[in-house]
Structure formats: C-alpha cells, structure tokens
C-alpha positions in Angstrom: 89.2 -156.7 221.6 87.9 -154.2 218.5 84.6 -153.4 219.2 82.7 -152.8 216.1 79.5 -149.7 216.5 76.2 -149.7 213.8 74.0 -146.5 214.7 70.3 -147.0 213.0 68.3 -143.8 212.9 65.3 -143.5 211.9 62.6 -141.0 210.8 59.2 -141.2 209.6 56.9 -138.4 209.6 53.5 -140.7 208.5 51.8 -141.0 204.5 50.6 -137.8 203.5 48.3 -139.6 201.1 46.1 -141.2 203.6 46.4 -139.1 206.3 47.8 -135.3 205.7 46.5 -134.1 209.4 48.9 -137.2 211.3 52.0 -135.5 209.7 54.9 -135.1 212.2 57.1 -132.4 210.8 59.9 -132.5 213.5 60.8 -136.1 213.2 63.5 -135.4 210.2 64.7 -132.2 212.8 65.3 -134.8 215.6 66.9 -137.8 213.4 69.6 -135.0 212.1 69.9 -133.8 215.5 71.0 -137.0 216.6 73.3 -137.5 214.0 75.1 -134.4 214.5 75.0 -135.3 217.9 76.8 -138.8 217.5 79.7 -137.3 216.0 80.7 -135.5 218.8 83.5 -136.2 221.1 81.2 -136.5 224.3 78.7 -138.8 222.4 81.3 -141.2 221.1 82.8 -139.6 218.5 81.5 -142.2 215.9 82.4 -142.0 212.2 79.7 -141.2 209.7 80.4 -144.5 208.1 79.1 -146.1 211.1 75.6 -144.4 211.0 72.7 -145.4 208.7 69.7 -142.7 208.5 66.3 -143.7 207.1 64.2 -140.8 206.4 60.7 -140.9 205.5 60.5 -143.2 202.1 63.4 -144.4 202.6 62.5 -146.1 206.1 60.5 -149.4 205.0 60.1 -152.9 206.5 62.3 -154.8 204.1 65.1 -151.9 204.7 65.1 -151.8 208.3 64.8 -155.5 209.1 67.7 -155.7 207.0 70.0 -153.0 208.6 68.7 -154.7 211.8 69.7 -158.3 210.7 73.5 -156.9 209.9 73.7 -155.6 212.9 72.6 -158.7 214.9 75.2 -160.5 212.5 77.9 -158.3 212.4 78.1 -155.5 215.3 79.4 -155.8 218.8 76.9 -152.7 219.9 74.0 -150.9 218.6 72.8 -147.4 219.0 68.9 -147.1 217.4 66.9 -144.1 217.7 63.2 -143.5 216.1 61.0 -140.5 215.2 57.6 -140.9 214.2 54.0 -142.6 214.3 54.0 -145.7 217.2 51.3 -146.9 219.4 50.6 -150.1 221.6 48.7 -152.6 219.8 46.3 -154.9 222.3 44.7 -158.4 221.9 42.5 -160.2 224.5 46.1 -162.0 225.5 49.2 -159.4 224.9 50.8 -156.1 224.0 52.6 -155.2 221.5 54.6 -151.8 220.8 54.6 -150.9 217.5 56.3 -148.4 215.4 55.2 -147.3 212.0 57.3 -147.1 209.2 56.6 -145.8 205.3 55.2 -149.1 204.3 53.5 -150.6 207.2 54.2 -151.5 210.8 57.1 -153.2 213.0 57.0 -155.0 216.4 59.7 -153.1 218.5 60.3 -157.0 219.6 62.6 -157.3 216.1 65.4 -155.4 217.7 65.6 -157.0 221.1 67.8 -160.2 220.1 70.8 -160.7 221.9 71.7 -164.4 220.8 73.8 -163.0 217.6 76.8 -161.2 218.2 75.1 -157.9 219.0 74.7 -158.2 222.6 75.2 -154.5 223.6 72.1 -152.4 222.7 69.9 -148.4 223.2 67.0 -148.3 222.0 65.8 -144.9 221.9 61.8 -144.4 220.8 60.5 -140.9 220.4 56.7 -141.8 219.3 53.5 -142.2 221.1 52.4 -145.4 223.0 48.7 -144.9 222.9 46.4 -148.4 223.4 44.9 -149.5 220.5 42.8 -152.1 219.8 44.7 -154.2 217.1 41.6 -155.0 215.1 41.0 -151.0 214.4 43.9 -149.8 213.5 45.3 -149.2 209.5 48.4 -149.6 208.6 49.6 -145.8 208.4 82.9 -134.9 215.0 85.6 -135.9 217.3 89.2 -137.1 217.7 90.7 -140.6 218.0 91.1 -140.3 221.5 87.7 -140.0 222.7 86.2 -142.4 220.4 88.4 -144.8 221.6 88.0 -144.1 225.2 84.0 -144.4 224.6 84.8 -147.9 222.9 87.1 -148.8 226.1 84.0 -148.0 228.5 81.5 -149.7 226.1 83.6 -152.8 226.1 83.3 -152.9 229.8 79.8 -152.9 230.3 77.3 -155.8 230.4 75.6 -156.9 228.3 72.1 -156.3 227.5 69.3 -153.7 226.1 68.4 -150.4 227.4 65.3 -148.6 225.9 64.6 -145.2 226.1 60.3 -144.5 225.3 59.3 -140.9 225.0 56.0 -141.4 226.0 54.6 -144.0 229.2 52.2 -146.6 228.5 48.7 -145.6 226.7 50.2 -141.7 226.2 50.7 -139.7 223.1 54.1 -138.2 221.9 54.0 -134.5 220.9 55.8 -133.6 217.6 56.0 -129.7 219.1 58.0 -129.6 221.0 59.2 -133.4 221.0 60.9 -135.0 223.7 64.2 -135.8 221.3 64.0 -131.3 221.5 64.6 -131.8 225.4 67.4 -134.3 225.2 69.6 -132.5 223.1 68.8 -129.5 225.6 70.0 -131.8 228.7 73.0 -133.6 226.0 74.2 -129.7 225.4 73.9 -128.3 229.0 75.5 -131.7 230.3 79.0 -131.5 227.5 79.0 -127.4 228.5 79.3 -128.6 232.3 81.1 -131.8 231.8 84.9 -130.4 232.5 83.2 -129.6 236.2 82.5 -133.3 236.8 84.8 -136.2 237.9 82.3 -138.6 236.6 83.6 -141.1 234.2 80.8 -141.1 231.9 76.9 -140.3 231.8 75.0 -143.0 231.0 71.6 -142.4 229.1 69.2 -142.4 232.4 70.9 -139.6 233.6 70.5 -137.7 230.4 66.9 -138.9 230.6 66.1 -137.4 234.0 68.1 -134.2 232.9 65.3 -133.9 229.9 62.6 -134.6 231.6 63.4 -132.0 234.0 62.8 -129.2 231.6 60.4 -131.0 229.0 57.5 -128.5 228.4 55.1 -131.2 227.9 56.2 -133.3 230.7 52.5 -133.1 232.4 50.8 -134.6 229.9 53.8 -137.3 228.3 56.0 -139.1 230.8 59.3 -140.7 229.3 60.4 -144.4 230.2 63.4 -145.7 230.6 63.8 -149.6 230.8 67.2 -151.2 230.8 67.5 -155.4 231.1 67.7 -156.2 234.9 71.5 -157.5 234.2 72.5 -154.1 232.6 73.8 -151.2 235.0 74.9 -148.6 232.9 76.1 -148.1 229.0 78.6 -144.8 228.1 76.5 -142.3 226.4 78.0 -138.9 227.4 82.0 -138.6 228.1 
C-alpha cells in the first residue's frame, strides 16, 4: 500500500504593529531547521514537494485550515511542526490550547481529526502554554532507499496522534535559546551515533528526552510529550 506524507510547518514570529517587544526572532531559524532536517535520510528522506512552510504573513487562518483540510482528505500521515506565540486559553468550564497565527488565533483541536483518511499524525508545538483568561486576551536530502524504508516502518504503526509541547501546562517557551535549538542538537548527536545502534528506528519521545537532557532552559520550561493511548511508537529517526 503507497503511503502518501504532507509535512506542514509553520512559523510565526507575532505582529510587529501591535506589539514590537513579543517578537520571536528564532521561529523562522527553527521552521528552516526543520525543513533541512526532513530531507535527510535519518528523518525520512521526504521530498520538498511534500513539505508546505508558512512563514510569518504567509501563515493565516484561511491558509492553514486549508493545508490542514487537504491533508485530512488526502494524506495517509502528517508531520506538523509550529514556531511562535501560543498560550492556554481558560473558561469557567474548559481549556483550550491555542496557537497564534498572522491573522488571529487557532484551537490546536483543528488538527486532531482522525476520521478522514489522515489517521497517522506528530504534532510538534514549540510555543508557550501560559493560562490565560480567555476574556483578556487580543488576538496577536536522502536516497530512495531510506525514504522508502521510513514509509515501510510508518505503514506499520498504529494509528493515532502524537504531540510534542515545548513548554508544560501554564509555562512560557523561550525564543533564545528555543527548545526546537535542543532537538536538532539531540536529532544531530543521535544520526552521528546511529551506525553504533541495532535499533530499528527512534521514535520522537526518545529524541524528546535526548533534548531535554541538554536544554539550557530546562528549569524553568518543561517539554511534553502526549501520544494517543493506542499509539506506541511512530519512525522519526532511522
């Protein structure tokens, strides 16, 4: 069975016009990163066809939802990663993580739908997840082989969602130095070491761990990660 892959990354570093001081300048930095990273035999090898990137005022609502929607419709697995502005948003009855895009706001709830044909998802958020009361706030390169071998272990695995936070619950992300600056640390020290191991594959939590290990900020921001009970492990590293 072809599998068919849809990477979404996105980067928004906030609106200069309302608020010059909540600029994040490494978000663009960590949305290449990952697309560099992508491309890469150990990360899947995907083809730059595969990959959308939203940058700054290019990543608004009606865009996204609709990159989203294709996906949902059309891909067997997506890979999403966001840089930016998010928080919690709290009523007297629920919780809502949001992230904040050039135009406005999205619940992260829009990519968690697994009754289309998209049923194998990461979700990767680097981006606070401070509580905030909801009526305050304003809307602010790889060979064949490989790739194919990813798409072989991707196929294989349940289905479900994985999400990756950068921050825990009521915390702030930094922007210097960013979690997503840790990760590719832990990705590059983990393909320089991989021909030592007789692992099959690491799968993101790993990576995770690996990050948070030497994350300078790791005191004062904790990373989550949250996979679907049902889901045990996707590919990320080969």
């Amino acid at each position: 069975m072809k599998m068919k892959r849809r990477a979404i990354l996105v980067a928004c570093n906030g609106d200069s016009t309302i608020n010059p001081q909540k600029i994040l300048k490494g978000t663009t930095t960590d949305i290449e990163s990952w697309y560099t990273m992508l491309q890469t035999p150990h990360l899947g090898s995907w083809e730059k066809d595969e990959i959308i990137v939203l940058k700054n005022k290019n990543a608004i609502l009606s865009e996204l939802r609709s990159c989203i929607e294709k996906s949902d419709a059309n891909f067997d697995y997506l890979f999403f990663a966001f840089s930016g502005h998010g928080c919690i948003k709290k009523n007297q009855s629920s919780e809502i993580m949001k992230i904040q895009l050039h135009d406005g706001e999205i619940d992260e709830n829009v990519l968690y739908s697994t009754s289309s044909r998209c049923k194998r998802k990461t979700i990767y958020f680097d981006c606070c997840k401070k509580i905030e009361d909801i009526s305050l706030i304003r809307h602010i390169f790889a060979g064949k082989k490989e790739k194919e071998r990813f798409i072989s272990l991707l196929r294989d695995s349940p289905e479900g969602i994985v999400k990756v936070y950068s921050s825990s619950r009521n915390q702030e992300a930094s922007d210097s130095p960013s979690f997503t600056e840790s990760l590719m640390k832990a990705i590059g020290n983990i393909i320089e070491n991989i021909g030592n191991s007789k692992k099959n594959f690491y799968p993101i939590q790993e990576v995770v761990d690996k990050a948070k290990s030497i994350f300078p900020n790791f005191n004062k921001q904790q990373p989550e990660y949250s996979p679907d009970k049902n889901v045990l492990q996707f590919p990320f590293i080969i």
